[in-house]
C-alpha positions as CSV (number, residue, x, y, z in Angstrom):
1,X,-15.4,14.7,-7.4
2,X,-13.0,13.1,-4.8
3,X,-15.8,10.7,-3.1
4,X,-14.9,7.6,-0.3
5,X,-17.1,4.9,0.1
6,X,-17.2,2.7,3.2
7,X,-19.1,-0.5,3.6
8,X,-18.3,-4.3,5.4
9,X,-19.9,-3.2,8.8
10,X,-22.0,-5.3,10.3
11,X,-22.9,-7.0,13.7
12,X,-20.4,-9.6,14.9
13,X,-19.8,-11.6,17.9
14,X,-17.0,-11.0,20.4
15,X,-13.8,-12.2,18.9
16,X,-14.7,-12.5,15.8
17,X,-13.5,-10.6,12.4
18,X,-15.0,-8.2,9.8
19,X,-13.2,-7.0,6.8
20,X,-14.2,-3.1,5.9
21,X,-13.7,-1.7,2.6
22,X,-13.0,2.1,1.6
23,X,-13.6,2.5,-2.2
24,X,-12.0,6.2,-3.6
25,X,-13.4,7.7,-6.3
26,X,-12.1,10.7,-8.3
27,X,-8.3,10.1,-7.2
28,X,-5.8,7.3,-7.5
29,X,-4.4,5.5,-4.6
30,X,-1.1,4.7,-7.1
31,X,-1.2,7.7,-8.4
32,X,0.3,10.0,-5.4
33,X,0.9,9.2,-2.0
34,X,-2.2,9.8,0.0
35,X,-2.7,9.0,3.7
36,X,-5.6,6.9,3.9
37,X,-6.9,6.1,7.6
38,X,-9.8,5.0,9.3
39,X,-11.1,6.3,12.4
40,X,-14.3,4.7,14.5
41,X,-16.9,7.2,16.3
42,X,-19.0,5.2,19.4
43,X,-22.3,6.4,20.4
44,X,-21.4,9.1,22.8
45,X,-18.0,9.5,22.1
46,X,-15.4,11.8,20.2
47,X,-14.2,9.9,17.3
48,X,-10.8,8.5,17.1
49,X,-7.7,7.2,15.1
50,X,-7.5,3.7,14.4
51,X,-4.9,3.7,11.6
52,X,-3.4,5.1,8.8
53,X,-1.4,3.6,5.6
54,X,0.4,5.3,3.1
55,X,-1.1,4.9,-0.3
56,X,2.1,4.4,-2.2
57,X,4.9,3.7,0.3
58,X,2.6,1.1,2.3
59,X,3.8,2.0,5.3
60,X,1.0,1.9,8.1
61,X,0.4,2.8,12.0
62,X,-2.3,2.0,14.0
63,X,-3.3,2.6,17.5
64,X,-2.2,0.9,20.4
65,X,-6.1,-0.3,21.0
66,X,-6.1,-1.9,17.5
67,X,-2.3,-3.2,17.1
68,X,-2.0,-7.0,16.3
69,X,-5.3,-7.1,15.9
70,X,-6.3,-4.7,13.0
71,X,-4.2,-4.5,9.3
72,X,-5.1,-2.2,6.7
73,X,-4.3,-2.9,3.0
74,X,-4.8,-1.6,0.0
75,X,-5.8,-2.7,-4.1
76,X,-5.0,-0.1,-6.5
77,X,-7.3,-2.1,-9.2
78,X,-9.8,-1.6,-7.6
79,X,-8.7,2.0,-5.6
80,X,-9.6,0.6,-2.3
81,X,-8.4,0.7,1.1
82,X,-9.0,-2.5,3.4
83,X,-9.2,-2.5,7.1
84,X,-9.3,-6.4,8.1
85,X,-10.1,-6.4,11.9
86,X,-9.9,-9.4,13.9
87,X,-10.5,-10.6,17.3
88,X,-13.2,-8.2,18.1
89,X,-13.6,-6.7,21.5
90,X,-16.4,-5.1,23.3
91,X,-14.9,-1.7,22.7
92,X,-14.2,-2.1,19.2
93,X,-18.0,-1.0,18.1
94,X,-19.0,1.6,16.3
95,X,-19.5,4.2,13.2
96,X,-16.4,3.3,10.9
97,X,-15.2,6.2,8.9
98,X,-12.5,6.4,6.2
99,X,-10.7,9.3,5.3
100,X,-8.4,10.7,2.8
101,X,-5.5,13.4,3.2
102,X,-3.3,14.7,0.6
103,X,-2.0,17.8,-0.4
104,X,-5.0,19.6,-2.2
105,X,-7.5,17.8,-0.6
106,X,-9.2,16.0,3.1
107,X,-12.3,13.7,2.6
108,X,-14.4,11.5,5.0
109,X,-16.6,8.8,3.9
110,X,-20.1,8.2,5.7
111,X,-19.3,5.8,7.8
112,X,-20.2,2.2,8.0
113,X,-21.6,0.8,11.2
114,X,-19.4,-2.2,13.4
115,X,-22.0,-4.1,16.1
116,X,-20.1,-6.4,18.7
117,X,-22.4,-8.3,20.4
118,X,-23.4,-11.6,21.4
């Protein structure tokens, strides 16, 4: 069963970092390239794209709100997908979600939840 696990949320202060984690079950990240990306819902808004990396190739994108501030990563011991997100802003907050897109199949995770407040 083809399963993605988020966790790492947590409430942080205005400029400060948080490292989530996206751990894949029931594929391989070295195994074919998947597009692995992350995308953030806010209470009361449509969720968005924050950024994507290439399983294999390593290649990433992110979006222009996240750029230089975000980097994904990935570790195929332990088949997991890294979003490292630093400098925190105001609009940064909220449910974290992980995805996974390959040819024969499109998973989310549950979410995990990003706080930034002081």
């Amino acid at each position: 069963q083809v399963q993605l696990v988020e966790s790492g949320g947590s409430k942080v202060q205005p400029g400060g970092s948080l490292k989530l984690s996206c751990a894949a079950s029931g594929f391989s990240l070295s195994s074919s390239n998947i597009a692995m990306s992350w995308h953030r819902q806010a209470p009361g808004k449509e969720r968005e794209w924050v950024a994507t990396i290439s399983s294999i190739i390593g290649s990433t994108n992110y979006a222009d709100s996240v750029l230089g501030r975000f980097t994904l990563s990935r570790d195929y011991d332990k088949n997991t997908v890294y979003l490292q997100m630093n400098t925190l802003e105001p609009d940064d907050p909220g449910k974290y979600y992980c995805r996974a897109v390959d040819r024969v199949f499109d998973v989310w995770g549950q979410g995990t939840l990003v706080t930034v407040s002081s």
